[in-house]
N, C-alpha and C positions, 0 to 999 in steps of 0.2 A: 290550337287553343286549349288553355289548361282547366279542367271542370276540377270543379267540386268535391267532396265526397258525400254530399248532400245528390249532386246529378248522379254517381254511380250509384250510389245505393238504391234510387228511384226508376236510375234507366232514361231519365229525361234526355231530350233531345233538341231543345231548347236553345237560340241564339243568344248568344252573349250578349252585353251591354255594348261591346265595341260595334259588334258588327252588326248590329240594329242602330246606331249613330254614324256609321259610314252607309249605310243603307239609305238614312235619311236626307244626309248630306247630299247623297249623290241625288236623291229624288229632288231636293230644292234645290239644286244645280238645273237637272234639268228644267224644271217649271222654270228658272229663272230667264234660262234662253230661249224655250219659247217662247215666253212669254214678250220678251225687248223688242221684239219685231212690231207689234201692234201697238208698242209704246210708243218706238219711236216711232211708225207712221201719225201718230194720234196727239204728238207734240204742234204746239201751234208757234207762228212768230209772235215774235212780243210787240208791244206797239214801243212807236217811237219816245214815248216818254219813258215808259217800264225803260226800256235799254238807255235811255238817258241822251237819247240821237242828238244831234246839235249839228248844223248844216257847214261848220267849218273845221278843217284841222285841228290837230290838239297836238301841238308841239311838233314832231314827225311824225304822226302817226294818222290816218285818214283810210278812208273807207278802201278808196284802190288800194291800198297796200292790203289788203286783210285775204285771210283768205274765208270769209262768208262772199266776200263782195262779188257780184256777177254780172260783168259789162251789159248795157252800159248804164243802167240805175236799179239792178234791183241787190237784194239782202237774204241769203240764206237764214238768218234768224230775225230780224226786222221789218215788218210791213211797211208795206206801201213803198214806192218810190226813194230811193236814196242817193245823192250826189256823191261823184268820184271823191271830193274834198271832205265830204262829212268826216263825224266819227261819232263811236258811240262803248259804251262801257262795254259789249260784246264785241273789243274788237280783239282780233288774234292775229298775230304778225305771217306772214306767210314765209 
């Protein structure tokens, strides 16, 4: 790291601007991963309106095909009971 001639002549010892910004960086990295764990436990389903559920196919695409869907009625991100045929705006192809 290249100082100054304002640091020599003082003798400072002082962190750079860089490396008090990689410093930081790296602290809200970590906060950020520990943090995700208590996020995502503390995420809830959405109800069946919010996701836009609707109890029949939508072209080729329906609820068994997803991969939220979890035999033989329930919804990784959807409440309450959902049919193999349904679909809904959360849906993700498997």
């Amino acid at each position: 790291m290249r100082k100054h001639s304002a640091d020599r002549a003082c003798g400072c010892s002082q962190p750079g601007r860089r490396q008090f910004l990689m410093r930081g960086a790296t602290a809200l990295t970590a906060l950020a991963i520990a943090a995700f764990p208590r996020y995502a436990a503390a995420q809830q389903k959405a109800s069946k309106e919010q996701a836009g559920y609707q109890p029949r196919p939508k072209d080729s695409q329906s609820c068994a095909s997803c991969t939220n869907f979890m035999p033989p009625r329930d919804c990784k991100v959807v409440e309450g009971p959902v049919a193999p045929n349904g679909w809904s705006r959360l849906y993700k192809p498997k």
